[in-house]
C-alpha angles and dihedrals in degrees: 000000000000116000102251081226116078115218105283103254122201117308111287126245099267094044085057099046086049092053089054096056122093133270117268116230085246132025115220118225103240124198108197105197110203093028109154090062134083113293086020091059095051098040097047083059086055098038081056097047089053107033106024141273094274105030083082128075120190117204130188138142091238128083111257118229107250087257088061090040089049099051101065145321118324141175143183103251120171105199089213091067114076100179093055090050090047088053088058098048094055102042088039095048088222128189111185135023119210096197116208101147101123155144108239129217107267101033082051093060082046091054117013103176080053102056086040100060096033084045111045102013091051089045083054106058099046089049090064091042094059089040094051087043107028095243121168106240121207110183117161117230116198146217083265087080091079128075150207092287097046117105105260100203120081087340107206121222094254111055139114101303104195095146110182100202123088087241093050094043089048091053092051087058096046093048099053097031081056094051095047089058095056090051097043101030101012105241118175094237130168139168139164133210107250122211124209106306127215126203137155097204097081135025123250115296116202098293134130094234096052094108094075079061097041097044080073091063099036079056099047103047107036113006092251146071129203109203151191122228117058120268097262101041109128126198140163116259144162140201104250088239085072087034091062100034086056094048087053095050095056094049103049092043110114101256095235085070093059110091088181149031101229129025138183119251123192128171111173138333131213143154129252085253100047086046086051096045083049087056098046079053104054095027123003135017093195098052116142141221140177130168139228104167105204140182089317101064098073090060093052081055092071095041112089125246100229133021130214107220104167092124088058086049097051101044110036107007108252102180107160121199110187121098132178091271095047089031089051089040090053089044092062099035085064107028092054103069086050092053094037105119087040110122091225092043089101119076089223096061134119117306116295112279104206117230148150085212111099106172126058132195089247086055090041091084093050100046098046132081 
């Protein structure tokens, strides 16, 4: 069984940019719920490279790797429990909560009690932290909170939101329960509506946009990718560099520039297949792809194909710069060293063998902690 968390390369770029700003006069004390996945995992590194080593502390319900152990604080929080994250609050002397724990789009129509307890009861708790101590709360939102009736082309922050998954239903909830606490209480809450993100530090991890992740290693190990959503299916996405430093941004924005609670950002769109002809561009020209939508295509029905995010522009600077070219050139730059002793790792190998399967015993070494 492969680690669900791939081997920590260097740090990333905007790791590296937020290492290079200055010191504020004071360094917030910052809890990450969820840290050992996918975004937690990235935004504590660059928590750490802006406010200090152990002024963040990751959470998570999960064992860190000793890496992970190694990098920081860290300490076992169940968002379901409220007592145990008050605990750290208070013993941690922590300011402000970015909150990731949660249950994603494809595992919550797997299991639906699940999503909604990790999803609404976990938002809960943290909500009423930040309310009885005056924490900033950052919690993302997502795409998914939109729905079948929404317009899917440049979808403005402000639009019919009927979404018909049990993600998208539970950050509906978060996004309007949040913004009633800043208005009745208020709580300095913000959020902002992820796209698909791509990143090549950690594998897939239960989305419907996963495949944009998945088709890499599918590429790098056998020449070929099955996937499943169907060839012309667009949907906003961003490279998890632009996602961090976003989410950063928002964060740290003085709270008097921000003229809402939750805003749209949207970096680039693009197609499986036009994913796939980029590939054949930067790494194989054989390589091959076949598709069997499954149960997740008809989520990505509902998503919109493109996002409006000038309010994110105008009051906190959101500018991303990663495209699918320089997001596709940065995958493999990272993800080739991992797959470098897999037989299918070389464009020039044997003829595509077509699989789901994305991950292999030889790769398993290199991928794991």
């Amino acid at each position: 069984m492969i680690s669900q968390t791939i081997r920590r390369l260097p740090l990333t770029n905007t790791a590296r940019r937020l290492a290079t700003l200055s010191a504020t006069a004071h360094s917030p004390r910052v809890l990450v719920t969820g840290s050992l996945g996918q975004l937690g995992s990235t935004m504590v590194e660059a928590l750490r490279s802006k406010f200090g080593r152990d002024n963040v502390i990751g959470s998570d319900i999960k064992k860190p790797t000793i890496v992970q152990r190694n990098a920081g604080p860290f300490v076992y929080a169940d968002v379901l429990n409220y007592r145990s994250l008050e605990q750290i609050v208070v013993d941690h002397g922590i300011e402000w909560i970015v909150h990731f724990s949660a249950v994603l789009s494809a595992a919550g129509e797997r299991n639906p009690a699940l999503g909604l307890n990790v999803n609404i009861n976990g938002f809960q708790n943290v909500l009423e932290l930040a309310k009885n101590h005056r924490l900033r709360l950052l919690s993302p939102s997502t795409m998914g909170a939109f729905g079948p009736t929404t317009p899917k082309d440049g979808t403005p922050d402000l639009t019919i939101m009927r979404p018909n998954t049990i993600y998208g239903i539970s950050k509906v909830h978060m996004e309007l329960l949040g913004e009633y606490y800043t208005e009745k209480y208020g709580v300095d809450f913000r959020s902002l509506r992820y796209p698909g993100i791509i990143s090549a530090d950690t594998l897939p991890g239960g989305g419907t946009t996963d495949y944009a992740i998945d088709i890499f290693h599918g590429a790098l190990k056998q020449n070929s990718y099955s996937c499943f959503l169907s060839a012309n299916t667009r949907l906003p996405m961003a490279y998890i560099d632009d996602c961090i430093e976003g989410t950063m941004q928002l964060l740290e924005a003085p709270e008097h520039s921000l003229s809402q609670r939750v805003y749209n950002v949207h970096a680039c769109d693009f197609t499986p297949e036009e994913l796939a002809n980029e590939i054949r561009c930067q790494h194989s020209k054989t390589f091959a792809m076949e598709y069997q939508p499954d149960f997740r295509q008809a989520i990505a029905d509902t998503w919109p194909r493109t996002m409006a995010d000038d309010a994110a522009r105008r009051d906190w600077g959101w500018s991303p710069i990663f495209g699918i070219s320089e997001m596709t050139r940065v995958m493999f730059e990272k993800l080739r060293p991992v797959y470098k002793d897999v037989l299918f790792a070389h464009p020039s190998s044997k003829e595509p063998n077509m699989s789901s399967d994305s991950t292999s015993t030889a790769a398993a070494a290199a991928l794991a902690h």
